[in-house]
C-alpha positions as CSV (number, residue, x, y, z in Angstrom):
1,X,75.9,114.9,139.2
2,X,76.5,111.3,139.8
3,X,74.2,108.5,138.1
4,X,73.8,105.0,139.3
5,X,71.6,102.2,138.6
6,X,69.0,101.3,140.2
7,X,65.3,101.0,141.2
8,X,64.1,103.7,143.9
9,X,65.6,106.6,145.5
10,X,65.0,105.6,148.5
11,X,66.5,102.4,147.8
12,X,70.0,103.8,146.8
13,X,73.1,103.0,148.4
14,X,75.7,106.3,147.2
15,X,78.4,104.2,148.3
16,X,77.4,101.8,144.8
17,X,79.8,102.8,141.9
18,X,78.1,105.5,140.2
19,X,79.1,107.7,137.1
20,X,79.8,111.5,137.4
21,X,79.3,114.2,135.1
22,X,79.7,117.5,135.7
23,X,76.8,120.3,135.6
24,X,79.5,122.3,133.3
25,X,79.2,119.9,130.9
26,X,75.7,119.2,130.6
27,X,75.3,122.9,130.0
28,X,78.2,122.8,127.2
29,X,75.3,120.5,125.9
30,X,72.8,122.8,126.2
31,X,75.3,125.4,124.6
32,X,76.2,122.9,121.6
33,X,72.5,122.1,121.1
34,X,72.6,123.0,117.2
35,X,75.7,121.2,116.8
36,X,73.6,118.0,118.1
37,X,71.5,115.6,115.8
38,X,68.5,115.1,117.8
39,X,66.2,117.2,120.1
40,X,67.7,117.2,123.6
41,X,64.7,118.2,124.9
42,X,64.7,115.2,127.5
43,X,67.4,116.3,129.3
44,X,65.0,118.9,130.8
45,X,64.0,115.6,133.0
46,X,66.9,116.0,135.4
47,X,66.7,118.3,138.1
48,X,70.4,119.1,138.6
49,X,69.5,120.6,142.3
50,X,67.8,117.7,143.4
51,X,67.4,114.0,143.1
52,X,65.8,112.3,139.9
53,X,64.7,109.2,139.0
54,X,64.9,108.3,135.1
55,X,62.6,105.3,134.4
56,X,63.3,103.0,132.4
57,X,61.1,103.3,129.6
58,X,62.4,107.1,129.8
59,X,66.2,106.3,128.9
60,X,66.0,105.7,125.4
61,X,65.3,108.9,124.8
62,X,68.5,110.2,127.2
63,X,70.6,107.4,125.1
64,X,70.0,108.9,121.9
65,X,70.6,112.1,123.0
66,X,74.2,111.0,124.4
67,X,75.2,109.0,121.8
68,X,74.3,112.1,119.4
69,X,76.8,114.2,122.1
70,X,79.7,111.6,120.9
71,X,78.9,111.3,117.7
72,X,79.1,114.9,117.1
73,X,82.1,115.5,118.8
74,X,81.5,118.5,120.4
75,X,83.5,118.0,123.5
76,X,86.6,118.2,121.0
77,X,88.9,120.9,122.5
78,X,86.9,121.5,125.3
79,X,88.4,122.4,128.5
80,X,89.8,119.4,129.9
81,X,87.9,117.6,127.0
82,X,89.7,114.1,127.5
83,X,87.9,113.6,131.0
84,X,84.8,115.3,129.8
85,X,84.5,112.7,126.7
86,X,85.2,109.6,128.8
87,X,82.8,111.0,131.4
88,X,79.9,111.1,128.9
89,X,81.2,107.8,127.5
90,X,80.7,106.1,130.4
91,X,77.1,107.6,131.3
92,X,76.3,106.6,128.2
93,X,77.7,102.8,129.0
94,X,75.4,103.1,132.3
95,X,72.6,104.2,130.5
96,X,72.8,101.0,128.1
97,X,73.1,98.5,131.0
98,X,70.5,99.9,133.2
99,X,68.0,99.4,129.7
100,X,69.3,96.2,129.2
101,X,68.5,95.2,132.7
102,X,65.2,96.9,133.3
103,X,66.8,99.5,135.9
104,X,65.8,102.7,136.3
105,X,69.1,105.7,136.4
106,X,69.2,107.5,139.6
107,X,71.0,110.9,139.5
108,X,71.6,112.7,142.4
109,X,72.6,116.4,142.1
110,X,76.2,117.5,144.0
């Protein structure tokens, strides 16, 4: 999956710098769900077989959720767990600049 910033679908350039994650590691998530402080429950926004479009006033809920992924270290000693950690790092960056600047987050599905 790769995230940008943005305002519309329609609108998106997938030549701008976007963010990817891997669908293996948002279900590693989904796996490590107890090991996680909050309800990740909002994840179930993004359609990993299509295009979605995260409002704004939607992406605290996604921060919280990633920021409890870091925090609880669960990517530790996962399989190539260095790449996987700065990967949700930096989604977690994007997500915090596109709040901060009234975007919407734009993932579209590999």
């Amino acid at each position: 999956m790769n995230f940008y910033k943005g305002t519309k679908i329609e609108k998106l350039d997938p030549n701008d710098d976007s963010i990817y994650l891997s669908d293996e590691a948002l279900d590693y998530i989904y796996k490590m769900e107890d090991e996680i402080d909050v309800s990740i429950d909002a994840l179930d926004k993004i359609n990993r077989y299509g295009d979605t479009l995260l409002e704004n006033v939607e992406l605290r809920e996604i921060i919280e959720i990633f920021e409890s992924v870091i925090d609880s270290e669960i990517f530790e000693g996962y399989i190539d767990d260095e790449n996987t950690i700065d990967d949700v790092e930096a989604v977690l960056d994007m997500l915090l600049e596109a709040e901060e600047e009234f975007l919407n987050v734009i993932i579209l599905a590999d």
